[in-house]
mmCIF file of the C-alpha atoms, coordinates in Angstrom:
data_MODEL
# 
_entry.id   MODEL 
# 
loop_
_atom_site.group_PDB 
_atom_site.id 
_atom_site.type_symbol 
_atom_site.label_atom_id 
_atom_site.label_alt_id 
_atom_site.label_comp_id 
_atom_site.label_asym_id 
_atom_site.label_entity_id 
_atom_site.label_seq_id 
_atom_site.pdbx_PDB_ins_code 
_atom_site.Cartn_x 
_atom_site.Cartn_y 
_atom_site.Cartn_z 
_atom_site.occupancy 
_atom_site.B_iso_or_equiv 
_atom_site.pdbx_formal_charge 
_atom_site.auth_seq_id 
_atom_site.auth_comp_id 
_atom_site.auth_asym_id 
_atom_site.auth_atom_id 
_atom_site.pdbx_PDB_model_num 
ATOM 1   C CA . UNK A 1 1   ? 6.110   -21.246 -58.071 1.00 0.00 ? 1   UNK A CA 1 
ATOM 2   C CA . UNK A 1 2   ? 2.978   -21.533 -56.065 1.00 0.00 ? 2   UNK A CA 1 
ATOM 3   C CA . UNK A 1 3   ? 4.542   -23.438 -53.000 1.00 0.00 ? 3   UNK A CA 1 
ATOM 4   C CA . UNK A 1 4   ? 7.483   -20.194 -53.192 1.00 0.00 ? 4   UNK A CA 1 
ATOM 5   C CA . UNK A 1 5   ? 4.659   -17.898 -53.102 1.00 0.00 ? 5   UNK A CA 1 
ATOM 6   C CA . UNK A 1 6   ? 3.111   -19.949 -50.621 1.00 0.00 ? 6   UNK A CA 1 
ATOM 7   C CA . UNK A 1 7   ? 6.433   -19.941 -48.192 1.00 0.00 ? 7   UNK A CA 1 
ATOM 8   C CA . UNK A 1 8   ? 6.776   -16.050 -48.801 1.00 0.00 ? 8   UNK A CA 1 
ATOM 9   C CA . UNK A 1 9   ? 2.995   -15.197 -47.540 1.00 0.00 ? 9   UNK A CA 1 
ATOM 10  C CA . UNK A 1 10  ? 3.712   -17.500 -44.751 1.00 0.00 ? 10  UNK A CA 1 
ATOM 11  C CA . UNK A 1 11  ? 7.132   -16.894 -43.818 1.00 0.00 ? 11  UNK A CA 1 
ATOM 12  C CA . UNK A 1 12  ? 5.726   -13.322 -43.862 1.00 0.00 ? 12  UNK A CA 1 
ATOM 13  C CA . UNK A 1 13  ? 2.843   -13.417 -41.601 1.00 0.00 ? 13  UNK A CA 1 
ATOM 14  C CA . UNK A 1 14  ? 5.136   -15.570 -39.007 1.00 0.00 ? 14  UNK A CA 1 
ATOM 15  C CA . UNK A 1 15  ? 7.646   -12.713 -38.988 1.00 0.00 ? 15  UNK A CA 1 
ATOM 16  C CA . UNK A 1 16  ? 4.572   -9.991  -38.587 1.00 0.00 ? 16  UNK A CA 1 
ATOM 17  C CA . UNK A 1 17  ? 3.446   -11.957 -35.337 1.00 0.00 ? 17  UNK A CA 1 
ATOM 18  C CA . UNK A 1 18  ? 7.428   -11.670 -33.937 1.00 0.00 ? 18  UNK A CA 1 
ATOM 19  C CA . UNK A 1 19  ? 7.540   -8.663  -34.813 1.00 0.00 ? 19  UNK A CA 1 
ATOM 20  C CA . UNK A 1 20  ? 3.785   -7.630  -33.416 1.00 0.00 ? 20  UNK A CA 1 
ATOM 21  C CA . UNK A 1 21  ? 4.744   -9.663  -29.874 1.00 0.00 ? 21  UNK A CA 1 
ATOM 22  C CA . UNK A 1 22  ? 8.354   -7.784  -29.533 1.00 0.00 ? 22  UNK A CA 1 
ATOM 23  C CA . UNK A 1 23  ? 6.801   -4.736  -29.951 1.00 0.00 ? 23  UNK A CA 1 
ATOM 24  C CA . UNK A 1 24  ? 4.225   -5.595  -27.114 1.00 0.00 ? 24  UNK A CA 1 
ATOM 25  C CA . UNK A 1 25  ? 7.655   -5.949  -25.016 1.00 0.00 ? 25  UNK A CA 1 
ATOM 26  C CA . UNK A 1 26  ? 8.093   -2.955  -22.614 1.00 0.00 ? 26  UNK A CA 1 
ATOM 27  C CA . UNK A 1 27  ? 10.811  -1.875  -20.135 1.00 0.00 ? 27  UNK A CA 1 
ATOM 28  C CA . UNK A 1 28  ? 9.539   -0.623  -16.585 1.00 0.00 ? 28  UNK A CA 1 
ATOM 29  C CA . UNK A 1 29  ? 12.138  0.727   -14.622 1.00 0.00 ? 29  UNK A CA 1 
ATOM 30  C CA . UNK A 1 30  ? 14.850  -1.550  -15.889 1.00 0.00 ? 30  UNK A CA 1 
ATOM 31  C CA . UNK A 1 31  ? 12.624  -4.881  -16.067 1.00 0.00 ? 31  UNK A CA 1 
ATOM 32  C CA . UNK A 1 32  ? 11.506  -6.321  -18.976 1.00 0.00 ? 32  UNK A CA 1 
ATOM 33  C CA . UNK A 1 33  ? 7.714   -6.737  -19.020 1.00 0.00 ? 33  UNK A CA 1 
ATOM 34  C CA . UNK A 1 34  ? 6.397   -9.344  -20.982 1.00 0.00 ? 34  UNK A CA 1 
ATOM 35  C CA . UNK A 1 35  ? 2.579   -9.304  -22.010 1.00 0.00 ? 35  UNK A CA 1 
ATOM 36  C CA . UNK A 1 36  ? 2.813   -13.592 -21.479 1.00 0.00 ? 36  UNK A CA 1 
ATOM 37  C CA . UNK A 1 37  ? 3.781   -13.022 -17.749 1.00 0.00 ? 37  UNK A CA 1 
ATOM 38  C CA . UNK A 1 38  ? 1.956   -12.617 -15.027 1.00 0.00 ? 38  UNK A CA 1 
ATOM 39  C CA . UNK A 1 39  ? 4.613   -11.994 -12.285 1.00 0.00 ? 39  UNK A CA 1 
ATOM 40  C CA . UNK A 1 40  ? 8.108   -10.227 -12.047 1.00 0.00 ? 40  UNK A CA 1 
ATOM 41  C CA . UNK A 1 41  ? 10.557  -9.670  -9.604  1.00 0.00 ? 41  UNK A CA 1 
ATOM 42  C CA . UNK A 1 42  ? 11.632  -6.043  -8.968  1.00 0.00 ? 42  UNK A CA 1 
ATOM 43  C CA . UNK A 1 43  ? 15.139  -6.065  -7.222  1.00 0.00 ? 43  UNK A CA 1 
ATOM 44  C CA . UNK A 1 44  ? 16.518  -2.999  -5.096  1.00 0.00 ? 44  UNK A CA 1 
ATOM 45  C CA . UNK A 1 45  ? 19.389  -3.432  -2.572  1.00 0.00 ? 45  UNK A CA 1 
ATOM 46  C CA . UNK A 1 46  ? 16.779  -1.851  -0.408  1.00 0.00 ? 46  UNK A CA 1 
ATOM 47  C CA . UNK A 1 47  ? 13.437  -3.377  -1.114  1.00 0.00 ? 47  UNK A CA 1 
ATOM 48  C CA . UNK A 1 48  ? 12.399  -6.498  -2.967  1.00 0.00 ? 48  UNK A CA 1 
ATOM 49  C CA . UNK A 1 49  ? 9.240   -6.953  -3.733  1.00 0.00 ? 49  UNK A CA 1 
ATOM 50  C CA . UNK A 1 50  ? 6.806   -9.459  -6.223  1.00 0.00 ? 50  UNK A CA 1 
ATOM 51  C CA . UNK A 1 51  ? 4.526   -7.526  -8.612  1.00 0.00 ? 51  UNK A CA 1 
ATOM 52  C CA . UNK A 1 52  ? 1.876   -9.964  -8.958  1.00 0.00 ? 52  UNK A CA 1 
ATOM 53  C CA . UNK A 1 53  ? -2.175  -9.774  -10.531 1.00 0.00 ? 53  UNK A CA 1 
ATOM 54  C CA . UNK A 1 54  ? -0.600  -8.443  -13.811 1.00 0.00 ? 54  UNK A CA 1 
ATOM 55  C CA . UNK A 1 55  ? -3.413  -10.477 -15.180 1.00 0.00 ? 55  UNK A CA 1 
ATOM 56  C CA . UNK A 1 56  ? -5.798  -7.851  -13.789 1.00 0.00 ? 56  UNK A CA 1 
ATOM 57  C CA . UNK A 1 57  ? -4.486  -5.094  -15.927 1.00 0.00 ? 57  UNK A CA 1 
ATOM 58  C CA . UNK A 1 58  ? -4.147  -7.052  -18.647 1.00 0.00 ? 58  UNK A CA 1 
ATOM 59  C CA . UNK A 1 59  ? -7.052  -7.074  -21.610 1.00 0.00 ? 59  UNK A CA 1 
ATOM 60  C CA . UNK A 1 60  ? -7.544  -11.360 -21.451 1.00 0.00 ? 60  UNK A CA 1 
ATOM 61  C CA . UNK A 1 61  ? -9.068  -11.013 -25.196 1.00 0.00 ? 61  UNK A CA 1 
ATOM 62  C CA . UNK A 1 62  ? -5.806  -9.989  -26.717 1.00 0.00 ? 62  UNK A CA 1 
ATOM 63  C CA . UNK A 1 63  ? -3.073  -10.376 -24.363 1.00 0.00 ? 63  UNK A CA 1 
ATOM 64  C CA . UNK A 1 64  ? -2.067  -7.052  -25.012 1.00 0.00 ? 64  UNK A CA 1 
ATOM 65  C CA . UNK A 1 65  ? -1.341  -4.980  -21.275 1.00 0.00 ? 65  UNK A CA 1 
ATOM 66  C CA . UNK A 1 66  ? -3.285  -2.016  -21.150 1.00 0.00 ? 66  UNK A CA 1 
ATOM 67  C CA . UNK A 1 67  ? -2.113  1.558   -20.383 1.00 0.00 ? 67  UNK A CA 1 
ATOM 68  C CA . UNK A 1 68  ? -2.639  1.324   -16.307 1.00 0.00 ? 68  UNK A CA 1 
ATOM 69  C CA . UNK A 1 69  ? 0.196   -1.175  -16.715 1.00 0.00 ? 69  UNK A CA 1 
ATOM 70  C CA . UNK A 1 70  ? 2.466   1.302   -18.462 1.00 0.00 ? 70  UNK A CA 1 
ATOM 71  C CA . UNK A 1 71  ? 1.965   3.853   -16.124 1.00 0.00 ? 71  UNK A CA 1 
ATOM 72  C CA . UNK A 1 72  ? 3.687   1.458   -13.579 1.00 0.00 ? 72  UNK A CA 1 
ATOM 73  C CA . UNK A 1 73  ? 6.882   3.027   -15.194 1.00 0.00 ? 73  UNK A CA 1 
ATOM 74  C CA . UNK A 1 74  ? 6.266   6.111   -13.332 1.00 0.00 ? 74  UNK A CA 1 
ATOM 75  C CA . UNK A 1 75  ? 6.193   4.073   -10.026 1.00 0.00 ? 75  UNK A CA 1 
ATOM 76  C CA . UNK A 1 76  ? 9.010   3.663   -7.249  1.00 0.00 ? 76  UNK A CA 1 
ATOM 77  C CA . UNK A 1 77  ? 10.456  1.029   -5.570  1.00 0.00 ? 77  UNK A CA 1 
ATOM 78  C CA . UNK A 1 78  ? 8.713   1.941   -2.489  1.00 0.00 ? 78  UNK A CA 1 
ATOM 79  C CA . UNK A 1 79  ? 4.968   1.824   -4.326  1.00 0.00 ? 79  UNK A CA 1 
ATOM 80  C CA . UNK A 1 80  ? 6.001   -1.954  -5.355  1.00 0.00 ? 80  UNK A CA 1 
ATOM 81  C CA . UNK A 1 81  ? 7.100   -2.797  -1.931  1.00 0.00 ? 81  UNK A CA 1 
ATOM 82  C CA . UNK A 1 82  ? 3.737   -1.668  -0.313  1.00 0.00 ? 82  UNK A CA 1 
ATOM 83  C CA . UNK A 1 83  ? 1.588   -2.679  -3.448  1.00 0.00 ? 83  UNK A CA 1 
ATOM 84  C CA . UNK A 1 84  ? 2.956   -6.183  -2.553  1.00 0.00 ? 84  UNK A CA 1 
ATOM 85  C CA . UNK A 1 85  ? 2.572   -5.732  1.737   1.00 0.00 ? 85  UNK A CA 1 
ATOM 86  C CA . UNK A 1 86  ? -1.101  -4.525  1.236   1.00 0.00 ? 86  UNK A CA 1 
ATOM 87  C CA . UNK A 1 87  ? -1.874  -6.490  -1.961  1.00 0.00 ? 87  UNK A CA 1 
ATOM 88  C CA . UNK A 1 88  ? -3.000  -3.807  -4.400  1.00 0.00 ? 88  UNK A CA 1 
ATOM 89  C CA . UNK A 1 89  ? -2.112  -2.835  -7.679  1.00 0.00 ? 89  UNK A CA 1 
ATOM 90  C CA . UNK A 1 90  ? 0.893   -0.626  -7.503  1.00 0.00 ? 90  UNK A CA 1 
ATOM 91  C CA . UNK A 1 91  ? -0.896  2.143   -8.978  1.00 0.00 ? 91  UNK A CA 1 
ATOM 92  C CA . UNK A 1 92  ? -3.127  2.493   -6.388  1.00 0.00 ? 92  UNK A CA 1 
ATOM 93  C CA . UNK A 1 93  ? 0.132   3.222   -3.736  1.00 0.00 ? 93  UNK A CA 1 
ATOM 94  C CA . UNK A 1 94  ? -0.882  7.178   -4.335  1.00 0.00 ? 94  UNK A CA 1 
ATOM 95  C CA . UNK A 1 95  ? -0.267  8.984   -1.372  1.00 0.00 ? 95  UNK A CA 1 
ATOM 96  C CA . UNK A 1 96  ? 3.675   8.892   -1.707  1.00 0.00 ? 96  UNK A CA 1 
ATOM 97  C CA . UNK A 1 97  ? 3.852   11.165  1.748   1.00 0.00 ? 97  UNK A CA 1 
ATOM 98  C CA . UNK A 1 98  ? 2.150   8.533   4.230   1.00 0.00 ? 98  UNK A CA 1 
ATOM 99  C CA . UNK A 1 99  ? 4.443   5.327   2.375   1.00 0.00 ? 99  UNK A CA 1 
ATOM 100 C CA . UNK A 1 100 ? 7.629   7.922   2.663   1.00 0.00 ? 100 UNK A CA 1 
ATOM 101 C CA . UNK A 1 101 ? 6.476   7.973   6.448   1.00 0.00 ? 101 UNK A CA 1 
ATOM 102 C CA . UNK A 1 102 ? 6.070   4.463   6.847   1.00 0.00 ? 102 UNK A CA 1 
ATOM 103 C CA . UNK A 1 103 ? 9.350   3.299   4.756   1.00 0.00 ? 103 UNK A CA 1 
ATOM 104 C CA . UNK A 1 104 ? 11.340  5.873   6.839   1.00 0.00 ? 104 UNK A CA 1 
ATOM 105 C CA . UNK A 1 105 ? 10.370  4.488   10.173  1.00 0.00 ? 105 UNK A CA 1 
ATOM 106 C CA . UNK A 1 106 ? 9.808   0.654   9.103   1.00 0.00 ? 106 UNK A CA 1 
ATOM 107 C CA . UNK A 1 107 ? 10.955  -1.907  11.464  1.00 0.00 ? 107 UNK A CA 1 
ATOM 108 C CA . UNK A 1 108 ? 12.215  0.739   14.220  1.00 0.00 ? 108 UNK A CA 1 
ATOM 109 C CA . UNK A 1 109 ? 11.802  -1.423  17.345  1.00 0.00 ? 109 UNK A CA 1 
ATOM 110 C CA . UNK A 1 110 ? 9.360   -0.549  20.083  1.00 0.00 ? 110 UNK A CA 1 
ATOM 111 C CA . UNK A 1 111 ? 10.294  1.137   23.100  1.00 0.00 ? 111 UNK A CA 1 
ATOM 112 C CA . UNK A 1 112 ? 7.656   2.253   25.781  1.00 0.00 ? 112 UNK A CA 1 
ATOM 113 C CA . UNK A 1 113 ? 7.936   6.241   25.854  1.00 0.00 ? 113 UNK A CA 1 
ATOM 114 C CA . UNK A 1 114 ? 10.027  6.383   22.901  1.00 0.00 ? 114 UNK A CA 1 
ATOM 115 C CA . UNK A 1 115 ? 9.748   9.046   20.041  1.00 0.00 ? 115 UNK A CA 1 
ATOM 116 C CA . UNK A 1 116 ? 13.157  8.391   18.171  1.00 0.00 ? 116 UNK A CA 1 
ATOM 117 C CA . UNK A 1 117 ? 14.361  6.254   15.574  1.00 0.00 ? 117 UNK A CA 1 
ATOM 118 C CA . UNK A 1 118 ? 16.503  4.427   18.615  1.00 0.00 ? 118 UNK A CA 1 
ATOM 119 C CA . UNK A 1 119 ? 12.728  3.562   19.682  1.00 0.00 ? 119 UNK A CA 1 
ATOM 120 C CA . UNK A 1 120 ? 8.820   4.524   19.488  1.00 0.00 ? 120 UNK A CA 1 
ATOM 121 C CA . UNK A 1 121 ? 6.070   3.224   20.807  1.00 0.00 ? 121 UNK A CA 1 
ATOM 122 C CA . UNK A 1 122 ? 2.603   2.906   18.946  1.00 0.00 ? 122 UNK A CA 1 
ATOM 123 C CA . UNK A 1 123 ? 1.066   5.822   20.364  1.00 0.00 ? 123 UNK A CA 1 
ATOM 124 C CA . UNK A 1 124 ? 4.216   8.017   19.233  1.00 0.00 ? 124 UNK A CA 1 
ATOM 125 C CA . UNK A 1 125 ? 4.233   6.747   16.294  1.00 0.00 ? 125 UNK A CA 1 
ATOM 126 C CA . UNK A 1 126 ? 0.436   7.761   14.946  1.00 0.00 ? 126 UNK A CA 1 
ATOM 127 C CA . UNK A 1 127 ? 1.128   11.049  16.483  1.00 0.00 ? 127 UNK A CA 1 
ATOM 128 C CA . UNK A 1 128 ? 3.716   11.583  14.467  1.00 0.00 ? 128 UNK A CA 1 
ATOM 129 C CA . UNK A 1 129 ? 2.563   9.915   10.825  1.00 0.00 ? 129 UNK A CA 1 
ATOM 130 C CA . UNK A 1 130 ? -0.834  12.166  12.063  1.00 0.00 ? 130 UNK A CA 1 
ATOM 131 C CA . UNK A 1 131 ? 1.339   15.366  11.983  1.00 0.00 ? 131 UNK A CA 1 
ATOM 132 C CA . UNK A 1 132 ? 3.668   14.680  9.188   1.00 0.00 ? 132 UNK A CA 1 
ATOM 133 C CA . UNK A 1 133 ? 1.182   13.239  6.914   1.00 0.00 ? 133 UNK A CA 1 
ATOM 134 C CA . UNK A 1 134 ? -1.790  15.057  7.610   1.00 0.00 ? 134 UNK A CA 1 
ATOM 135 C CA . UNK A 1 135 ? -0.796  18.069  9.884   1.00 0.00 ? 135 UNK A CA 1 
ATOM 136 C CA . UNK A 1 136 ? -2.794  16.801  12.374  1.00 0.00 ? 136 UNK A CA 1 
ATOM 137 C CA . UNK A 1 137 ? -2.032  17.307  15.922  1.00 0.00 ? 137 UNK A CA 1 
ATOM 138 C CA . UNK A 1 138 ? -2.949  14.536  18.267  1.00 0.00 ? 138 UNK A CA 1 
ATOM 139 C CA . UNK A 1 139 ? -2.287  14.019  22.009  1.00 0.00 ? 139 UNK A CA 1 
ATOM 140 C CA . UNK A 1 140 ? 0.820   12.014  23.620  1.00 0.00 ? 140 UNK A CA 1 
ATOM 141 C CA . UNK A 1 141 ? -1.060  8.510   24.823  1.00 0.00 ? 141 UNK A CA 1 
ATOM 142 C CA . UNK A 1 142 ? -3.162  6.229   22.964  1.00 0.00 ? 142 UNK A CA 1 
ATOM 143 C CA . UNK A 1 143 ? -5.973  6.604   25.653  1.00 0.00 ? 143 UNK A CA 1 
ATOM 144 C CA . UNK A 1 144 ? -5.904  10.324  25.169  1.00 0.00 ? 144 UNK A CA 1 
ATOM 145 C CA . UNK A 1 145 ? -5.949  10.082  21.501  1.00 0.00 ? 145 UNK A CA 1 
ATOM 146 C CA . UNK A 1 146 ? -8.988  7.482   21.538  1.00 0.00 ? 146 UNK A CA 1 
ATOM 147 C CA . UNK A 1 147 ? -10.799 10.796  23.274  1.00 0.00 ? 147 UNK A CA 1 
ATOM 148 C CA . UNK A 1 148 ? -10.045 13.110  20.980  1.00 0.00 ? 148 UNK A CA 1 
ATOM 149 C CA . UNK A 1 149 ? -11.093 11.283  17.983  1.00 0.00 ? 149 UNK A CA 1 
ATOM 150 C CA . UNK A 1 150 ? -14.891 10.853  16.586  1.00 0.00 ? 150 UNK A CA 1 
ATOM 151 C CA . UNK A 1 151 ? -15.805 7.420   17.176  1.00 0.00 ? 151 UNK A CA 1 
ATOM 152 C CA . UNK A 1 152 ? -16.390 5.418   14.022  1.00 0.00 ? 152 UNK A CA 1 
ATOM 153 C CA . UNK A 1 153 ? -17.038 1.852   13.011  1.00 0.00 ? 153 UNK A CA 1 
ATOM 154 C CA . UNK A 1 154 ? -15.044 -0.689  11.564  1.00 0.00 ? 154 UNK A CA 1 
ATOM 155 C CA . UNK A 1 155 ? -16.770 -0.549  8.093   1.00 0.00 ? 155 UNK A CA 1 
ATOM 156 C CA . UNK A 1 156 ? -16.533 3.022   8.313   1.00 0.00 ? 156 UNK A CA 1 
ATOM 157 C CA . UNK A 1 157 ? -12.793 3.429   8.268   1.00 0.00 ? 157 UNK A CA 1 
ATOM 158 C CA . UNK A 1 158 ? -10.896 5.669   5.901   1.00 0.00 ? 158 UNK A CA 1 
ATOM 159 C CA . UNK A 1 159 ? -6.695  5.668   5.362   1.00 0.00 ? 159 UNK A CA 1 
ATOM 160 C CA . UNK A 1 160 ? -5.723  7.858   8.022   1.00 0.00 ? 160 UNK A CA 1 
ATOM 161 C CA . UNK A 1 161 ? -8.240  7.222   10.470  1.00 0.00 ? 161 UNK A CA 1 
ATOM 162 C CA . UNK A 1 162 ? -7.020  5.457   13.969  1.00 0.00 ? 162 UNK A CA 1 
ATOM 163 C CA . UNK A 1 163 ? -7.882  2.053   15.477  1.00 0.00 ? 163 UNK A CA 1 
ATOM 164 C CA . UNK A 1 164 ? -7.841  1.135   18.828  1.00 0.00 ? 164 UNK A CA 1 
ATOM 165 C CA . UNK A 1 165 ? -6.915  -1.896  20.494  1.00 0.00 ? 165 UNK A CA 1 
ATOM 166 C CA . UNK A 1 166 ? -7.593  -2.909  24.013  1.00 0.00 ? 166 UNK A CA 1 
ATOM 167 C CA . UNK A 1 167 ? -3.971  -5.048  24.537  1.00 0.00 ? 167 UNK A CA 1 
ATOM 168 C CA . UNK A 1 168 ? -3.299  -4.681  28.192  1.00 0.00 ? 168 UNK A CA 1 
ATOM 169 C CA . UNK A 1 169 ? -6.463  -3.101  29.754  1.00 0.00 ? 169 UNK A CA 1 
ATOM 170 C CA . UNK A 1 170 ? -8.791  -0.163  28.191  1.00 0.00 ? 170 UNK A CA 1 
ATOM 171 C CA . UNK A 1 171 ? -7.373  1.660   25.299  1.00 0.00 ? 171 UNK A CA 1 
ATOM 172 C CA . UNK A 1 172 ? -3.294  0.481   25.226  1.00 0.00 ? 172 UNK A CA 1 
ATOM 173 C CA . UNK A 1 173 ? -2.740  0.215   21.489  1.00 0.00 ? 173 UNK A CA 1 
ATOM 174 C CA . UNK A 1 174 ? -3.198  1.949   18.182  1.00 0.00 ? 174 UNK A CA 1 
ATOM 175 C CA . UNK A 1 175 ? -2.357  2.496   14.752  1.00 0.00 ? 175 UNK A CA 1 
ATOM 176 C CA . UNK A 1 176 ? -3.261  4.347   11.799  1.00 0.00 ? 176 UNK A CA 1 
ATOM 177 C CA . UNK A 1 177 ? -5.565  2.663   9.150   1.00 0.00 ? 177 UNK A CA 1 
ATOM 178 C CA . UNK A 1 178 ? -4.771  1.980   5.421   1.00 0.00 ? 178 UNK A CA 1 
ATOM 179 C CA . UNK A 1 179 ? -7.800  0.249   4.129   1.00 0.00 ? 179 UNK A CA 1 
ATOM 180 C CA . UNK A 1 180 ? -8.590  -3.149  2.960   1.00 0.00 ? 180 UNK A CA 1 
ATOM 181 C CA . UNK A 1 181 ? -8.476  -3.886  6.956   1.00 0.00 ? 181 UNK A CA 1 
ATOM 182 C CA . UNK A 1 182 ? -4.567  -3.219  6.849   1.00 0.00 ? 182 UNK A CA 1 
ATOM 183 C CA . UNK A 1 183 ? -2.920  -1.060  9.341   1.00 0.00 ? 183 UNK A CA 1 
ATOM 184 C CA . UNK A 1 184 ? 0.609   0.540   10.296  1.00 0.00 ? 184 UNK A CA 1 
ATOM 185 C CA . UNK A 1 185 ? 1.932   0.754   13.867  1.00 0.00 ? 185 UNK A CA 1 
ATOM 186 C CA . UNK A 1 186 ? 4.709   0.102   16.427  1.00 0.00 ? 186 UNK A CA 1 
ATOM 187 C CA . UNK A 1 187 ? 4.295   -3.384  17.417  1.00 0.00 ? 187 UNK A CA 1 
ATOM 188 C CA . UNK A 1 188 ? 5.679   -4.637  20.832  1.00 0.00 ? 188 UNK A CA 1 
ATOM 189 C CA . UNK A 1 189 ? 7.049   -7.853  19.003  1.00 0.00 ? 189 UNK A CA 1 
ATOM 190 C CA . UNK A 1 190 ? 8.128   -6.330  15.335  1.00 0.00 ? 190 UNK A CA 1 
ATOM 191 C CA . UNK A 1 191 ? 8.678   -2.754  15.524  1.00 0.00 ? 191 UNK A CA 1 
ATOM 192 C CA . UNK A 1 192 ? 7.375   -0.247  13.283  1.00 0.00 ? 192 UNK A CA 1 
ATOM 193 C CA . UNK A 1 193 ? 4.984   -3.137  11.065  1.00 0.00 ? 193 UNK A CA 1 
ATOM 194 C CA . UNK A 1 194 ? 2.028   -3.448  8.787   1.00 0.00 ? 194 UNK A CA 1 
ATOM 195 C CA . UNK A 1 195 ? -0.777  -5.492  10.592  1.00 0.00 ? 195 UNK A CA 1 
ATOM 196 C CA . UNK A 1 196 ? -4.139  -6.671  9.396   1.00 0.00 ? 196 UNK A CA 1 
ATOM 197 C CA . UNK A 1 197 ? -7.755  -6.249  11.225  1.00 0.00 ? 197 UNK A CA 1 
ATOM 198 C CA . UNK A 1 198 ? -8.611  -9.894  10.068  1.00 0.00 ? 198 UNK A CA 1 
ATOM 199 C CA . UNK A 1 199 ? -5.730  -11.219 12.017  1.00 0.00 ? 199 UNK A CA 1 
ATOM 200 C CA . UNK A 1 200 ? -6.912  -13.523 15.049  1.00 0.00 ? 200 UNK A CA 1 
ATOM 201 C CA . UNK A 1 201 ? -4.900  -11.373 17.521  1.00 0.00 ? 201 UNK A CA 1 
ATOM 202 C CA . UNK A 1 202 ? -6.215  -7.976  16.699  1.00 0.00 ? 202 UNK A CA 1 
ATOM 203 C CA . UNK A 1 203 ? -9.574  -9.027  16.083  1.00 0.00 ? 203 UNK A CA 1 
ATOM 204 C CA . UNK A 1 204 ? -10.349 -10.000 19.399  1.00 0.00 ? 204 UNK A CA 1 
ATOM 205 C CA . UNK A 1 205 ? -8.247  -7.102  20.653  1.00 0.00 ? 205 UNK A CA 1 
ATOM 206 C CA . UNK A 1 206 ? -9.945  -4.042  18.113  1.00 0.00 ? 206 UNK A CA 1 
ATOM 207 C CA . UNK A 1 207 ? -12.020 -1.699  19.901  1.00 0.00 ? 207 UNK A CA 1 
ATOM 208 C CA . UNK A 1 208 ? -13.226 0.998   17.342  1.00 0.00 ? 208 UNK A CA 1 
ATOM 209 C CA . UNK A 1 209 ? -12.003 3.170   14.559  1.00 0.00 ? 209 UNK A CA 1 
ATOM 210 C CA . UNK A 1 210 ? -11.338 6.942   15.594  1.00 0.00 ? 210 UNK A CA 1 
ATOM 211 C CA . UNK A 1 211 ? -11.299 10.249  13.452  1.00 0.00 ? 211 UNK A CA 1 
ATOM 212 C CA . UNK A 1 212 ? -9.345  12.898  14.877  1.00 0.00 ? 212 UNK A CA 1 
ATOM 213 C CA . UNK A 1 213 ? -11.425 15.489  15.159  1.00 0.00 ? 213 UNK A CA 1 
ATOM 214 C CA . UNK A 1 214 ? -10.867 18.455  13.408  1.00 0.00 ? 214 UNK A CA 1 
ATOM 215 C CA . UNK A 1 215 ? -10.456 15.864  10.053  1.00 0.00 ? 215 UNK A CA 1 
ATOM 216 C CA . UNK A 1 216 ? -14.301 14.910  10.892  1.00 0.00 ? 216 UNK A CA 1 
ATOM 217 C CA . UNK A 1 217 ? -14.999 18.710  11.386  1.00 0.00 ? 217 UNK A CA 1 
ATOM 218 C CA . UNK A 1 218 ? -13.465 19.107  8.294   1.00 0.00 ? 218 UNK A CA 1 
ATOM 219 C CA . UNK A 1 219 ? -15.084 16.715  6.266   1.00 0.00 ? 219 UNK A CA 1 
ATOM 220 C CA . UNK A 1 220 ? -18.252 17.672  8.092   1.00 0.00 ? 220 UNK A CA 1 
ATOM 221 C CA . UNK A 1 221 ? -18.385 21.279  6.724   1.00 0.00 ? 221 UNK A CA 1 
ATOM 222 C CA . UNK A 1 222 ? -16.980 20.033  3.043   1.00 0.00 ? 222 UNK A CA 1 
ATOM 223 C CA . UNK A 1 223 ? -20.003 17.806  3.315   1.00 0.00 ? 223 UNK A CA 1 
ATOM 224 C CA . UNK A 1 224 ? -22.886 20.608  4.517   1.00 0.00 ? 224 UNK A CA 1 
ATOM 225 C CA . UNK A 1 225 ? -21.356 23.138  1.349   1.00 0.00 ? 225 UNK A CA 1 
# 
């Protein structure tokens, strides 16, 4: 009798564990997200993209994912794809508006003078995320757009802000800045692209971070209140 008691407390607490781990089991958008894993593949016919660092939001004592991981249910495709191109949690992807932007015109080739989706060039292209994102209005060429911008260092530089590269002679390149030293813009060699600071090219190219100006007079008088 005591070994069938034995077996029942046991055979018990076994099935309480299955039971406790399938209920730590939860479906985010179709994919089944396992506490145990640490990386999952997200499939769209239009994006695929590698949610990866699920370690980070998970509690390492217990296993058990916390709620900033459930909330990833809420989250699109698109915050995945540009969680994984910028390296951030995909919670963090909050400004839905500029990564609408920047899906819409992603990988559009480059075409000196061009403003279309048949072609844009970099200076274009911040123009427009500037006025669609942030209802900024900026002027035509990157040279006129370095003028009418506060200048601002690199450690200095907030998502939305402009950098400047010198890529043919003064001020011939920009883009608009996303943080972490990543940056969108129409690249002579890749189109509409995400680019990063660090990267041996534009790091001997940057110039300086720009704010347009009436964000810095903004900010300015939000500051002085």
């Amino acid at each position: 009798m005591k070994s069938l008691f034995f077996v029942s407390v046991a055979f018990s607490i076994f099935s309480g564990a299955s039971l406790s781990a399938s209920a730590q089991v939860k479906f985010i958008d179709g994919i089944e997200i396992n506490p145990q894993q640490t990386s999952y593949h997200i499939g769209s016919s239009a994006n695929d993209a590698i949610l990866t660092n699920f370690s980070k939001s998970k509690n390492t004592s217990t296993g058990v994912a916390n709620s900033s991981v459930i909330s990833t249910e809420n989250c699109s495709h698109m915050q995945f794809k540009y969680a994984q191109l910028l390296n951030r949690e995909v919670e963090s992807i909050t400004n839905t508006s500029l990564y609408t932007f920047i899906d819409e015109w992603w990988a559009t080739r480059y075409r000196y003078g061009g403003t279309t989706r048949n072609g844009i060039d970099c200076s274009a292209f911040t123009g427009l995320l500037e006025n669609t994102v942030y209802a900024t209005t900026m002027p035509r060429t990157a040279r006129e757009q370095y003028a009418d911008c506060e200048k601002i260092d690199r450690n200095s530089l907030a998502e939305g802000d402009l950098v400047f590269f010198n890529t043919r002679g003064g001020v011939s390149h920009v883009g608009v800045y996303l943080g972490d030293g990543y940056f969108v813009h129409a690249s002579v060699s890749s189109g509409v692209t995400i680019s990063n600071l660090s990267e041996d090219y534009y790091s001997r190219k940057f110039i300086g971070g720009g704010r347009p100006l009436n964000v810095a007079a903004t900010s300015t008088a939000a500051i002085t209140k």
